[in-house]
C-alpha positions in Angstrom: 85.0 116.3 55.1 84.9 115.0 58.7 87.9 113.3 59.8 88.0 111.3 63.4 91.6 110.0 64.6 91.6 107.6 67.1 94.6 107.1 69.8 95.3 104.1 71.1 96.7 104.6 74.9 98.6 102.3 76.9 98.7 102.4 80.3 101.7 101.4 82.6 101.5 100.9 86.4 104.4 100.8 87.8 105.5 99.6 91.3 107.9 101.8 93.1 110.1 101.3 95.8 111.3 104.1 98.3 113.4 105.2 101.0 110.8 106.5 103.4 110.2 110.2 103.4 112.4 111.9 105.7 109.9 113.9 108.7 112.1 117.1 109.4 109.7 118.1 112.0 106.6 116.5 113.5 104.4 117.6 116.2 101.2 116.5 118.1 98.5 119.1 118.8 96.8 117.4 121.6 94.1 118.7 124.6 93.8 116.1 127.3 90.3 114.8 126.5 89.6 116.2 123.4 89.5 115.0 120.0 91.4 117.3 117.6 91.0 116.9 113.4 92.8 119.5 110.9 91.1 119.8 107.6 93.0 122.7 105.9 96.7 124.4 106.2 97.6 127.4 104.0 100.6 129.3 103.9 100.0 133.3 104.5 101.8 136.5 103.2 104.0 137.4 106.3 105.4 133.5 105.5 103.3 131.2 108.1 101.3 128.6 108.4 97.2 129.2 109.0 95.5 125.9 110.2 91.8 125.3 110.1 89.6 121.9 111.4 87.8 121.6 114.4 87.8 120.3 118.4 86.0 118.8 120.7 85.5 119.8 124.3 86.6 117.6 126.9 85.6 114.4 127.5 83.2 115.1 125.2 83.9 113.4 121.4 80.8 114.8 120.4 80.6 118.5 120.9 83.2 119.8 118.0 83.9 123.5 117.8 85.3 125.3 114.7 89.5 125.5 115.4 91.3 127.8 114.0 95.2 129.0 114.4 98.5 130.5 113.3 102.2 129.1 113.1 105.3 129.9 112.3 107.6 127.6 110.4 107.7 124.5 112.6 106.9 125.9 115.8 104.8 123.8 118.3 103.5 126.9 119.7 100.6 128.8 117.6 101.3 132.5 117.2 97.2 132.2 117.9 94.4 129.9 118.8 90.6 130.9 118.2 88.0 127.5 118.6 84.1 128.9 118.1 81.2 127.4 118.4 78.1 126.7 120.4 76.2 123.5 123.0 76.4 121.5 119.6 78.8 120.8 116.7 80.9 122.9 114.8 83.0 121.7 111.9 85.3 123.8 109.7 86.5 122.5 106.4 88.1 125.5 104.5 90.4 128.7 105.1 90.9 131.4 103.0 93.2 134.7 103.9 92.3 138.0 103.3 93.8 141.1 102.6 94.4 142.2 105.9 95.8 139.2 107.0 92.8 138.1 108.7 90.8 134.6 107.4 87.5 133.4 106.8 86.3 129.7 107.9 83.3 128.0 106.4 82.0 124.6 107.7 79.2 123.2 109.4 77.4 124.1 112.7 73.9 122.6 114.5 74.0 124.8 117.8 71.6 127.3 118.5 73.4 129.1 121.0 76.9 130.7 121.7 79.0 131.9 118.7 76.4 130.3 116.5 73.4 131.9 118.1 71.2 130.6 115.6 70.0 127.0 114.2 67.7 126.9 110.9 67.8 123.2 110.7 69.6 120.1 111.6 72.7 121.5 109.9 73.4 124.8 108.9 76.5 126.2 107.0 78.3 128.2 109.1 81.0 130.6 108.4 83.0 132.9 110.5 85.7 135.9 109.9 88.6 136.5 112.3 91.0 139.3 112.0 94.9 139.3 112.3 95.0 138.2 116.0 92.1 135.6 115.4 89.4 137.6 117.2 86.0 137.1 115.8 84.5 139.6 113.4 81.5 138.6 112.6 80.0 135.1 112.1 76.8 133.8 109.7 74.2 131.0 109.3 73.0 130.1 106.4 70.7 127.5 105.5 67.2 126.3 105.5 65.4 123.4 107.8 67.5 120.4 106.5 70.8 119.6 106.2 73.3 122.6 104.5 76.9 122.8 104.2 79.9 124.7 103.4 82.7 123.3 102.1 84.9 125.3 100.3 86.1 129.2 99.9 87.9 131.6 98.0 88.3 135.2 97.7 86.2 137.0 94.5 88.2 139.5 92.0 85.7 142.5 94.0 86.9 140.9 97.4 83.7 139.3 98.0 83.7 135.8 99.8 82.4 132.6 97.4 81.1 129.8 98.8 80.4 126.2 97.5 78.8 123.1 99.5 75.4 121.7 99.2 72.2 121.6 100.6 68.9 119.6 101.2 66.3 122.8 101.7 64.0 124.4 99.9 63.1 127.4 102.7 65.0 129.6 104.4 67.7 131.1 102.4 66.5 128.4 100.1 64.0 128.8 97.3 64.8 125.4 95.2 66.3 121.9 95.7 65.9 119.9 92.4 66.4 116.4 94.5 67.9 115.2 97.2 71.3 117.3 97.5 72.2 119.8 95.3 75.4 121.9 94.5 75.3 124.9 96.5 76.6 128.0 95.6 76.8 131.5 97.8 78.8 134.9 97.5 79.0 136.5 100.6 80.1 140.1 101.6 83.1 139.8 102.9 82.1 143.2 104.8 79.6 141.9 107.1 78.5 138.6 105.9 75.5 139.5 104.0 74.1 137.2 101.5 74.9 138.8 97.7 73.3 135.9 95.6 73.0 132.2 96.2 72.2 129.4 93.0 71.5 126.0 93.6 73.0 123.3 90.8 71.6 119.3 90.4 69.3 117.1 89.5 67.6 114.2 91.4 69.9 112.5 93.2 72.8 113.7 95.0 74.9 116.3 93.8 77.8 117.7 96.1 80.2 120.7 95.9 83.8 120.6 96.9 86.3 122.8 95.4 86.1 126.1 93.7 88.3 127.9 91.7 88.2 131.5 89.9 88.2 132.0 86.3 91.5 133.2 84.7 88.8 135.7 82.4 88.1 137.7 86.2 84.4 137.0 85.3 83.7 132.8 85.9 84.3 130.1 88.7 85.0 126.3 88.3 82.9 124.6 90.9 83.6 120.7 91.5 82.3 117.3 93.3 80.7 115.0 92.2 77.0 114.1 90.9 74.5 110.7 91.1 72.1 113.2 89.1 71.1 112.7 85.1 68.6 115.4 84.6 68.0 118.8 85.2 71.2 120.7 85.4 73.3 117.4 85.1 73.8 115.3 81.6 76.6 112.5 81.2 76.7 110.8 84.3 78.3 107.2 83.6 76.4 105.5 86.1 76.8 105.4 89.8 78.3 108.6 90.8 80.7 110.7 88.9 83.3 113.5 89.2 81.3 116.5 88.3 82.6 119.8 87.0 81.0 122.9 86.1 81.7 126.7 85.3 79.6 129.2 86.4 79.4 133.1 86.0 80.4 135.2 89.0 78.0 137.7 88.6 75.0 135.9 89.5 75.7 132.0 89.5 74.2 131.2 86.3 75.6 127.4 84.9 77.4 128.1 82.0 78.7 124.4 80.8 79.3 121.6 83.4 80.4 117.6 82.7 80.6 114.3 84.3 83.9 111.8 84.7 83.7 108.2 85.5 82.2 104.7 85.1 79.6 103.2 86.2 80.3 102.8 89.4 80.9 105.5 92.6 83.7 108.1 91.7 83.9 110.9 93.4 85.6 114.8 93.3 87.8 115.7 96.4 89.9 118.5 94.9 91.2 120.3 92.0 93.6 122.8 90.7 94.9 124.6 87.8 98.0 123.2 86.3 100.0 124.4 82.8 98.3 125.7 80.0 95.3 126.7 81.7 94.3 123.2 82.5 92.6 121.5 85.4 93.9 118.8 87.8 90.9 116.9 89.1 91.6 114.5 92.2 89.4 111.8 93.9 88.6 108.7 94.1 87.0 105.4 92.1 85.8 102.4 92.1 85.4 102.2 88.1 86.7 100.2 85.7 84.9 100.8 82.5 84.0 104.1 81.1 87.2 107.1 81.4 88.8 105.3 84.2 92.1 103.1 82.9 91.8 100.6 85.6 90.9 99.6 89.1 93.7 97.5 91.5 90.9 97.1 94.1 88.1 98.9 95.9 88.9 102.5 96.4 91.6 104.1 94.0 93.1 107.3 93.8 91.9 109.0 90.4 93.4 111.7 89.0 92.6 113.2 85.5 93.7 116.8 83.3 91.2 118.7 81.6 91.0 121.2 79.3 88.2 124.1 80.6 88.6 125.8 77.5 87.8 123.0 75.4 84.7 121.9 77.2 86.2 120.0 80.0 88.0 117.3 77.4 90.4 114.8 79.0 94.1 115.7 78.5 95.3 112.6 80.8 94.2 110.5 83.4 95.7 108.0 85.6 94.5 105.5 88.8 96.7 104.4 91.9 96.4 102.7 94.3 96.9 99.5 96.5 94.4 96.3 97.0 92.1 97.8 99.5 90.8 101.3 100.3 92.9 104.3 98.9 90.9 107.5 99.9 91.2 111.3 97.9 92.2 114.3 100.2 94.1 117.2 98.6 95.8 118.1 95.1 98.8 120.5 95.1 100.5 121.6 92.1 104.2 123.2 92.4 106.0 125.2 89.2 108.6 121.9 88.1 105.2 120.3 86.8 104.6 118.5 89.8 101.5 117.2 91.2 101.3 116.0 94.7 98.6 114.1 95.8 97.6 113.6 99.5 95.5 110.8 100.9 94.9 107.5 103.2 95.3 104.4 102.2 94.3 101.1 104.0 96.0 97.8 102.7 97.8 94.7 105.2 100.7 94.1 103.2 102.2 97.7 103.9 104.9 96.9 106.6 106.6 97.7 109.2 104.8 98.2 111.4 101.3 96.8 110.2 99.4 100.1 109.3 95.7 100.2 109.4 95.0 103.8 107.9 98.0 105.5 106.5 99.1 108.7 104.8 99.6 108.0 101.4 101.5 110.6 99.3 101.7 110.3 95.6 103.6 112.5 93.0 102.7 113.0 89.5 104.0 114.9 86.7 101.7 117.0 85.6 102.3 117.4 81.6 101.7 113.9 81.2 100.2 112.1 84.5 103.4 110.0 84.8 103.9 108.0 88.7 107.7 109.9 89.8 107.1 108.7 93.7 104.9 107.1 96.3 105.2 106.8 99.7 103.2 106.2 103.3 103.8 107.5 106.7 102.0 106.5 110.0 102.0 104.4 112.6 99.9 100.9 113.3 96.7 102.7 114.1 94.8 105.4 112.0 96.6 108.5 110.3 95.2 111.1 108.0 96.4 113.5 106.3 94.1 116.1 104.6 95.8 119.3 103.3 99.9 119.9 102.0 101.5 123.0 100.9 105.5 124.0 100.2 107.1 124.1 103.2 108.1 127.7 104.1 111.8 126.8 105.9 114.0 124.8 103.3 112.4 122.2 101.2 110.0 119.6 100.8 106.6 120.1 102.1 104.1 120.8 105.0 101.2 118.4 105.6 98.5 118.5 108.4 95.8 116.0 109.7 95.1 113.6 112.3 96.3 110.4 114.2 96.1 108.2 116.9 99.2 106.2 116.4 102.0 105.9 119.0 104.5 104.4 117.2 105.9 103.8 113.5 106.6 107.1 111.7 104.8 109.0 114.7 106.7 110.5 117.2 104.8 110.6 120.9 108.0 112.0 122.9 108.7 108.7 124.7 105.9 106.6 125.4 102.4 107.7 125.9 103.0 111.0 127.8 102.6 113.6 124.6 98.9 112.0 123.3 95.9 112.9 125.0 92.5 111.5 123.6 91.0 110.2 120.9 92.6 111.7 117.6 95.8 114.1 117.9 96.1 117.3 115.4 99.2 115.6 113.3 101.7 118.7 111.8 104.6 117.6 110.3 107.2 118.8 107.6 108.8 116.0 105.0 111.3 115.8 102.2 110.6 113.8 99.1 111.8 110.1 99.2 114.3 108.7 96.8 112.8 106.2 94.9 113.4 103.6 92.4 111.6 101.3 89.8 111.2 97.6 90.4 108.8 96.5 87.9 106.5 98.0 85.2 103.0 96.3 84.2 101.5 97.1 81.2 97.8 97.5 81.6 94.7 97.7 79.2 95.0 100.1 76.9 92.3 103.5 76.7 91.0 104.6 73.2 90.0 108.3 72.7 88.5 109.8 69.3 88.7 113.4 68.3 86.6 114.3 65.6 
């Protein structure tokens, strides 16, 4: 006999309040001139920070090269600085570091000249190895005569390179594109940057890769993003555009199971990681509220969900946050005390002081059962982003990295205008957690799941 129990879930929101978290160390990396964005930090076995994102040459907001560098613990000074490109624009989104302490950069490029040497459409993916001292090893196109992408990387168990983005060709290194983007998958020799196997995933629509993770088994990948697609390699979509997971077989790409998350509006797959138990953190954004997502408290939310990979991708928790106006997905880092921390943007008029536009909005989750433990914003009256956070090396708390062109608020310029140059300034900075408190609790409409 067949028995289905259904739980009934009720969801609180809660409104916390916080002492603001405390910036240990804070600095500005700034050209005069230039426009400076960091995309990715990591932390590397001799205990320092690596740094990857992109610049643009002077005077010229345009003409972004790949920017890569090394620092130790809240130094100002980078240990090293390599910036590649070519006449066009170069855009790096990932690091990962390799066994010889070297790293690999993948990202996007449309020059036809300099580092790049070659362009095969109107972007290519790009990717690039440096060794120890950042001095260029040897650097790759890849792509066909439309638009292709890299945008995340991770060493193989055979320390091979795989690479996930997406792509609009169908020639070049391209043989099928099922619709308008697909998932894009690539592993890469990590000994000269030959191409080993590449598999496109999709359907119609638009399909879009941005995290991957290796199998615990040694033999499977989790790739995710998000997917408009119903057909062809993609079933489930809730309407709109959903979180889209899949798992896929090292050896040769093959799609082994894959699944949608969302409602029937546009949610969308920024990051993910594993968590306890073998489970997966997914992290992004919605604007749902029907379907798996518990609620919506205006426009863009932050929506974070557990699954279980080893039970076909089946919702353990999920959760949204967020404020009355835009609250935009970066990064998702998980630490040993079953903690989640989520880094983001948010845009709302009621934060204060000073009036923020864009602000860094950090969230912390516990990660057994999705539970809100703190939320706080840093940034000044202008626009701040942060994009990437790990442990902080030196002492506690945590290491963030992004961008800003606020003078004032939370960001520290020196005294006036003299430390920022440009447009946007590289934004480093090392925080503790703020101390917060509980000043209301909402209860929200409840979510239903039946296991059969």
């Amino acid at each position: 006999m067949k028995t289905c129990i259904t739980i009934v879930v009720w969801c609180w929101g809660m409104l916390l309040w916080a002492q603001p978290a405390t910036l240990v160390w804070q600095h500005l990396w700034t050209e005069p001139t230039t426009d400076t964005r960091l995309e990715k930090v990591i932390t590397t076995n001799d205990n320092n920070y690596l740094v990857g994102g992109y610049r643009s040459a002077p005077n010229n907001g345009l003409d972004y090269n790949f920017l890569v560098a090394k620092f130790s613990p809240d130094s100002d000074v980078p240990l090293w600085t390599s910036t590649l490109g070519g006449a066009g624009e170069e855009k790096a989104y990932d690091i990962v570091e390799l066994p010889d302490g070297g790293v690999v950069a993948v990202g996007q490029s449309n020059s036809p000249d300099g580092d790049v040497d070659t362009l095969l459409g109107n972007y290519d993916a790009w990717i690039v190895r440096l060794d120890a001292a950042g001095e260029l090893v040897w650097a790759r196109v890849f792509g066909g005569s439309n638009t292709d992408i890299f945008n995340a990387v991770t060493m193989t168990p055979d320390n091979q390179l795989l690479v996930v983005g997406n792509t609009e060709s169908t020639d070049g290194d391209l043989d099928t594109n099922k619709g308008y983007k697909d998932v894009w998958v690539v592993k890469i020799a990590l000994e000269n940057g030959d191409l080993l196997w590449q598999k496109t995933i999709g359907g119609s629509l638009n399909d879009v890769g941005n995290s991957v993770l290796l199998g615990n088994d040694g033999a499977t990948a989790y790739v995710g993003g998000y997917s408009s697609s119903n057909d062809f390699d993609v079933s489930g979509n809730h309407g709109g555009k959903d979180f889209w997971l899949g798992q896929i077989a090292l050896a040769n790409g093959d799609l082994l199971w894959q699944r949608c998350y969302g409602g029937s509006q546009s949610d969308g797959m920024t990051d993910m990681t594993y968590i306890e138990d073998g489970n997966l953190a997914l992290f992004g954004d919605s604007l749902s509220n029907d379907g798996e997502i518990g609620g919506n408290n205006g426009l863009d939310d932050y929506w974070v969900l557990s699954v279980n990979p080893q039970d076909n991708g089946n919702i353990v928790w999920q959760r949204t946050i967020g404020f009355s106006s835009f609250d935009q997905s970066r990064s998702l880092l998980y630490t040993p005390n079953h903690r989640l921390l989520l880094t983001g943007i948010t845009f709302d008029s009621s934060l204060a002081p000073p009036n923020y536009l864009y602000d860094i909005f950090f969230c912390q989750l516990n990660s057994l059962t999705g539970e809100l433990l703190w939320s706080d914003n840093v940034g000044g009256s202008l626009y701040d982003t942060a994009t990437s956070t790990v442990p902080a090396l030196n002492g506690s708390g945590y290491f963030s990295v992004g961008n800003t062109d606020s003078q004032d608020g939370d960001i520290d310029t020196g005294g006036g205008n003299s430390d920022r140059h440009g447009m946007e300034n590289g934004f480093m900075f090392h925080f503790l957690e703020p101390n917060i408190g509980v000043t209301s609790l909402e209860q929200l409409p409840a979510k239903v799941y039946t296991l059969s």
